[in-house]
C-alpha positions as CSV (number, residue, x, y, z in Angstrom):
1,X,0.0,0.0,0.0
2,X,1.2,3.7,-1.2
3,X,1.7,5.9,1.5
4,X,1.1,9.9,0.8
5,X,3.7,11.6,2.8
6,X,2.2,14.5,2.2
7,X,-1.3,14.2,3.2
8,X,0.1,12.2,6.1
9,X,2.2,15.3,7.1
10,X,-0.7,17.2,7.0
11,X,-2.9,15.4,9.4
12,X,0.1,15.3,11.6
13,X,0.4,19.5,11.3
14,X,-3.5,19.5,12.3
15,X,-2.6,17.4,15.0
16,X,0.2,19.8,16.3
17,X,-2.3,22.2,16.4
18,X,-4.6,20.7,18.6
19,X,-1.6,19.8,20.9
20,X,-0.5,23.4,20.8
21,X,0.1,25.7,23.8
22,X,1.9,28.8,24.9
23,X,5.1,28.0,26.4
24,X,7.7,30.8,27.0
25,X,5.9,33.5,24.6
26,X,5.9,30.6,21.7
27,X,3.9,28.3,20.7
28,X,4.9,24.9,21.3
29,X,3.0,21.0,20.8
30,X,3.7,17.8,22.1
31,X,5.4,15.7,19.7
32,X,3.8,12.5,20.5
33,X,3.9,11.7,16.8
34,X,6.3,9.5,14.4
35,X,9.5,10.0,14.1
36,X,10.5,10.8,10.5
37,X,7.0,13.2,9.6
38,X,8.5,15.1,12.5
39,X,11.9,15.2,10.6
40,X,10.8,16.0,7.9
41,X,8.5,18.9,9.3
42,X,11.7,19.8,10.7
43,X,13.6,20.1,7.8
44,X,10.6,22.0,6.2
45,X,11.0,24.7,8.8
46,X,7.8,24.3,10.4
47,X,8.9,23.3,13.9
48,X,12.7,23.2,15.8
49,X,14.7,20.1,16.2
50,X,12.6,17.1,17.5
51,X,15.6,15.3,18.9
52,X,15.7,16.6,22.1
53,X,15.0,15.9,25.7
54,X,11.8,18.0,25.5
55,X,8.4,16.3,25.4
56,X,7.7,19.3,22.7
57,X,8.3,21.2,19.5
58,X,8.4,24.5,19.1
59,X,6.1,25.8,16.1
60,X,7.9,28.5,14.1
61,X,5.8,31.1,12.6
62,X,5.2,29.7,9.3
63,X,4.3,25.9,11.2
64,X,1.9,27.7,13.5
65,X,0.2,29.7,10.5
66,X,0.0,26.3,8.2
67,X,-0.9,23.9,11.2
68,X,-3.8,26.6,12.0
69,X,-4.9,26.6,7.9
70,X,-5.0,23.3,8.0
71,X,-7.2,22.2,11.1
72,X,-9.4,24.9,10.0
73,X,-9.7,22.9,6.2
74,X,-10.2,19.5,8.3
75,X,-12.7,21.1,10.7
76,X,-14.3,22.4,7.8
77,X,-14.3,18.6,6.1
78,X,-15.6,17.0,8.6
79,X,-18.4,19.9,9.5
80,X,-19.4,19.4,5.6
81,X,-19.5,15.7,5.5
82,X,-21.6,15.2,8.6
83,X,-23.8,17.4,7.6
84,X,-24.4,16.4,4.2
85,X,-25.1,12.7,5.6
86,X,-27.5,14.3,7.8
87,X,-29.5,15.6,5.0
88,X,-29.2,12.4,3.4
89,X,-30.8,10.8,6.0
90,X,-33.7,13.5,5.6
91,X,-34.5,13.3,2.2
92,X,-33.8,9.6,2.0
């Protein structure tokens, strides 16, 4: 089975932002997640070194702005899809 790393990098941004927190004036997340998305989020820029003692990331500016963009789009999925089935349960 294919993998997409992208998509799967994705859902793993939208889960840093529901992990997220201020911590020290920054936004940080828990990095609970596997190992090489969060390298390769790392080497994207989007949050600092993973390989630390820390049970966190820090988010850089442009992380925080695309993790926020794209919760907002998965929020939005899921809001549309259950409502949709709702209706088709109506008019069923």
């Amino acid at each position: 089975m294919d993998i997409d790393g992208e998509k799967l990098e994705q859902t793993v941004l939208a889960l840093l932002h529901l992990t997220s927190y201020k911590g020290h004036h920054r936004l940080r997340a828990w990095k609970g997640h596997d190992w090489q998305v969060m390298n390769l989020l790392y080497e994207k820029g989007y949050i600092s070194d993973p390989a630390t003692k820390a049970k966190s990331v820090e988010l850089t500016e442009e992380g925080a702005k695309l993790c926020k963009e794209i919760a907002l789009i998965f929020r939005w999925w899921r809001l549309g899809n259950q409502t949709s089935k709702g209706w088709y349960k109506l008019f069923r």
